[in-house]
N, C-alpha and C positions, 0 to 999 in steps of 0.2 A: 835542755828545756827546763824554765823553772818548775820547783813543783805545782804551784799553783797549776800550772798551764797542763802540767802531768795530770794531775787531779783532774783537772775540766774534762780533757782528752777522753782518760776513763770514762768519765760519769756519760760523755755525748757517747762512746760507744756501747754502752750500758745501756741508754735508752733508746741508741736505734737498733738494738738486738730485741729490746721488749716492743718496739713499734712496729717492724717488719716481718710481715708473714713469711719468715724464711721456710717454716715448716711444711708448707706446698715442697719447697726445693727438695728436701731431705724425704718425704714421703716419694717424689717423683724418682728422686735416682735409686730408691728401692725399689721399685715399678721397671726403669730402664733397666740393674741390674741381672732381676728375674729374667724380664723379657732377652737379654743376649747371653744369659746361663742356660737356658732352656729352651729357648725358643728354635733352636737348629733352624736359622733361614739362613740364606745368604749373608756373606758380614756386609754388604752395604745396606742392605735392607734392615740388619740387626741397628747397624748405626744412622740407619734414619727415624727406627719407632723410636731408639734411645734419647737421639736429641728430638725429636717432638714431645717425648715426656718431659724431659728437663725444660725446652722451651715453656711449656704449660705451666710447671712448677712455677713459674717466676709471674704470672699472671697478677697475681697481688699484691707486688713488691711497691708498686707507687701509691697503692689505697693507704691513702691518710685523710682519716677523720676527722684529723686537727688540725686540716687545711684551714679553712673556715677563721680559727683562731689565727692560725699562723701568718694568712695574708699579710696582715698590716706590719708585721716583723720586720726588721731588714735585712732579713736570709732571704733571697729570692727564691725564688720556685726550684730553679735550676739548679744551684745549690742543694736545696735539702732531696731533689729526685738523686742526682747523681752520687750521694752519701748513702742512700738508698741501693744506688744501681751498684756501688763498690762493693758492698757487700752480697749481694745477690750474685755478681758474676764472678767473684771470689768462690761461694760456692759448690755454683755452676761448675765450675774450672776445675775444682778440688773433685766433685762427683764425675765428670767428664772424664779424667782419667782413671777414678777410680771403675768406671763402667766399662772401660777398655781393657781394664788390668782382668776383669773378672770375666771377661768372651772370653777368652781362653785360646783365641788364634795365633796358629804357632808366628813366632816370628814379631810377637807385637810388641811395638814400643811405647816408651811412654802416653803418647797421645795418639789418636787413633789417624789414620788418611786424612790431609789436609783438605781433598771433596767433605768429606764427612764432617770434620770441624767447620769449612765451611758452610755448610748446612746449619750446624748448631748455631751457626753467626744468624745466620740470616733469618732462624725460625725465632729465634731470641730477640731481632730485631723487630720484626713480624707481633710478636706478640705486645713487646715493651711499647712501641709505637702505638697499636691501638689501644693498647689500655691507656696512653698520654693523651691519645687524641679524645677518648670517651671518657675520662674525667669529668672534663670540665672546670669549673670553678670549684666545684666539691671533690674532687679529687680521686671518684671513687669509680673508674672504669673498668674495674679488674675481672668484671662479670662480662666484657663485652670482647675479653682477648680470645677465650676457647672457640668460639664461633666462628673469629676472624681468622683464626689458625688452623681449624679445619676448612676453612671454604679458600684458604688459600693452598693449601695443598691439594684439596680435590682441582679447582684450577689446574693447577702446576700438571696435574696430571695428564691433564685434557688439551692441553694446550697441543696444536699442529705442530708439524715438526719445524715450521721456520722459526717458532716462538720457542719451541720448547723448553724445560727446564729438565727434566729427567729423560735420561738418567744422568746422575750429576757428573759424571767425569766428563769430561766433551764440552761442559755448557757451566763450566768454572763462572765466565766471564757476565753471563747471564746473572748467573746466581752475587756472586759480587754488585752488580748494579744493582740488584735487588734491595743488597743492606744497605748500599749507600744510600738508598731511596728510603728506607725504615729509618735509620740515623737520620736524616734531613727531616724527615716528619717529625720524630720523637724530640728533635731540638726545639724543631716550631712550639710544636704544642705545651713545652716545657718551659716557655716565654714564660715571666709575671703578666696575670690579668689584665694588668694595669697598665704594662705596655702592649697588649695587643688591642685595645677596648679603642686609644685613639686612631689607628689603624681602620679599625670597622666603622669610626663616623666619619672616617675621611672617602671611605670607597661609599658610603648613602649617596642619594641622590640629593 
């Protein structure tokens, strides 16, 4: 790589370390670790408060104030969430195991039950998706994930048993359809404005 392009590199990763609220993420996996060093529950129930915290941490990852200005750029939207999102589930990933590593369950390996990481997929979908969808044009929906994240889990809970999602081992394939249903939404709403806008006066009457 030339240097120049070396130098750029730096300086974009520079400034999306000072634009993203990573410090939710790093507060939360302090919170997940407490909770599966002390909490003596069950390990799948340790590893579902875990990844609900870390999901939560990531809540303000796409609030950019400088949406506003940045529209008319020729970065699209997509682009600057998902430089956004690398970083966030970089994180994520790095705390994830490090919350595994600190349960202290004999026999554990690097990452926790692939139910459990599933979980953390899908609450992390869960969350990311509604803070895309409540944005909007100002970009700033990060106040609208914690509500969606707990009424989606109180659901889950409630749910009949033909529906069910818990307890997760048994209802993998549930829980999967899940995130691909959060991923398909978080794409949508990570559109440019400006391609979704002639969309909406094509469905007017």
């Amino acid at each position: 790589m030339p240097l120049s392009s070396r130098r750029a590199a730096s300086g974009h990763w520079e400034y999306l370390i000072r634009a993203v609220w990573w410090q939710p993420i790093v507060a939360a996996a302090v919170a997940a670790a407490v909770v599966v060093r002390l909490a003596r529950l069950d390990p799948a129930m340790e590893h579902f408060l875990a990844a609900m915290l870390l999901a939560l941490g990531t809540a303000l990852v796409l609030d950019d104030p400088a949406a506003a200005t940045l529209a008319p750029s020729p970065t699209t939207l997509w682009r600057r969430r998902r430089r956004r999102l690398a970083l966030a589930l970089v994180l994520v990933g790095l705390a994830w195991v490090a919350v595994n590593q600190m349960a202290g369950h004999p026999r554990a390996g690097p990452l926790p039950p692939g139910p459990a990481t599933l979980v953390l997929g899908t609450l992390l979908g869960v969350v990311l998706a509604s803070a895309a969808l409540a944005g909007g044009d100002d970009q700033l929906g990060g106040a609208a994930a914690g509500p969606v994240l707990l009424g989606f889990v109180v659901v889950a809970a409630k749910l009949p048993g033909r529906w069910s999602l818990l307890p997760v081992a048994g209802h993998e394939r549930r829980w999967g359809l899940v995130l691909a249903a959060t991923l398909l939404v978080l794409l949508a709403a990570s559109r440019d404005p400006a391609a979704r806008r002639p969309l909406a006066r094509r469905a007017r009457p």
